[in-house]
N, C-alpha and C positions, 0 to 999 in steps of 0.2 A: 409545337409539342415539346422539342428542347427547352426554350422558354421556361415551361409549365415546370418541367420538369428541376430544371434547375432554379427555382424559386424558390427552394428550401435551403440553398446554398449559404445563406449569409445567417442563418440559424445553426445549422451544421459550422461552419467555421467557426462560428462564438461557441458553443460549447466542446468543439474538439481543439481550441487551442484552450480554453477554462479546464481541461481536462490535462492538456500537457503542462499549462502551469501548476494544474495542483499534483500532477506526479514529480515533477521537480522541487515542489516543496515539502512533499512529501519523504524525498529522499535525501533532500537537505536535511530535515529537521531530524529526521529518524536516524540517519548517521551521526550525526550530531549528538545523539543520546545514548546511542552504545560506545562502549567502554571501545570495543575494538574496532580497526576501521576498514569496512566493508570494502570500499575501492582497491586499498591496496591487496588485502589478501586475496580479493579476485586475482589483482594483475600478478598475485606471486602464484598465480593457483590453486589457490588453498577453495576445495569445492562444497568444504563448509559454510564457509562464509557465501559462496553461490547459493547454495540449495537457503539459507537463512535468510538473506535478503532476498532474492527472486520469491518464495513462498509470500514473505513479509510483503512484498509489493503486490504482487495478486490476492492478497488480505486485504488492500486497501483498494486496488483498483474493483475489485465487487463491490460493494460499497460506491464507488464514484460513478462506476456503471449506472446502478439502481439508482443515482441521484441526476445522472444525466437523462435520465429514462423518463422518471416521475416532476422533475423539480418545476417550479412555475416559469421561471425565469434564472439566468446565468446568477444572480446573486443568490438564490434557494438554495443553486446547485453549489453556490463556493460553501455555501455553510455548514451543509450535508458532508463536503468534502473535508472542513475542517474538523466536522464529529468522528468521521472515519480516522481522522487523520489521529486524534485523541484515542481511539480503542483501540489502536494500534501500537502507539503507546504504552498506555496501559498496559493492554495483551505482555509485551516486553517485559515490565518489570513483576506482574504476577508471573510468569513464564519461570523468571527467576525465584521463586521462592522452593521451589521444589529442588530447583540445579542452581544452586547457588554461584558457581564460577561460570557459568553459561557464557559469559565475552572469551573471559578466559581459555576455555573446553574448544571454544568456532574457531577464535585465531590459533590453535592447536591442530585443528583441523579433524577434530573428530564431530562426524558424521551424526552420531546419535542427538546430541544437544543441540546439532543442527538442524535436526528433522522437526526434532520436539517444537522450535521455535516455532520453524518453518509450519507446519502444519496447523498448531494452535494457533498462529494469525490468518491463515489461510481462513479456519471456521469460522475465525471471531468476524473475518471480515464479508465470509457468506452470511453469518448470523445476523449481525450490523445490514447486512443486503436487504435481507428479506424485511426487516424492521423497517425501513424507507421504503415501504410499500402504500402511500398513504391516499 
């Protein structure tokens, strides 16, 4: 019966480590693209930059969810990740057109531009969720 049970195991390990490599490059790449940088303002505090990047990461991990959920095979699921990984993106610099100093405002450490981010990635990346429902 453990057997049986643990027969799913080597399936589960290939898409929960395919899962922690695409949240590592996910958060490579994405810091990479904002002006300001996420790691440090964490570590100085600053809980703008928390609430902007934690929202922005649970934006993309929905999305990898539904692709680990749905996908045929570990390569469907990296592709779906790298789609996520592009609205996400995006989401970012449309984000900006409304708050035009939006890097500027987070490593400042106001709250409001942080939310705004924070939260439009959040939907974009339920909205992106639901759409990998195939």
């Amino acid at each position: 019966m453990i057997l049986q049970s643990l027969a799913g195991l080597p399936a589960f390990l290939a898409y929960f480590c395919t899962g922690l490599i695409a949240i590592v490059a996910y958060l490579l790449v994405y810091t990479r693209i904002t002006p300001h940088n996420e790691f440090q303002l964490i570590r100085d505090n600053d809980p703008a930059a928390a609430i902007a990047l934690g929202l922005s990461l649970l934006g993309f991990v929905a999305p990898l969810f539904s692709a680990i959920a749905h996908s045929a095979n570990v390569l469907d699921c990296l592709i779906w990740a790298f789609i996520a990984l592009i609205v996400q993106v995006a989401v970012f610099y449309i984000v900006k057109i409304p708050v035009p100093d939006l890097s500027g405002r987070i490593a400042a450490g106001e709250l409001a531009p942080a939310i705004w981010l924070g939260l439009s990635s959040l939907a974009a990346g339920l909205l992106n969720a639901a759409c990998m429902i195939y």
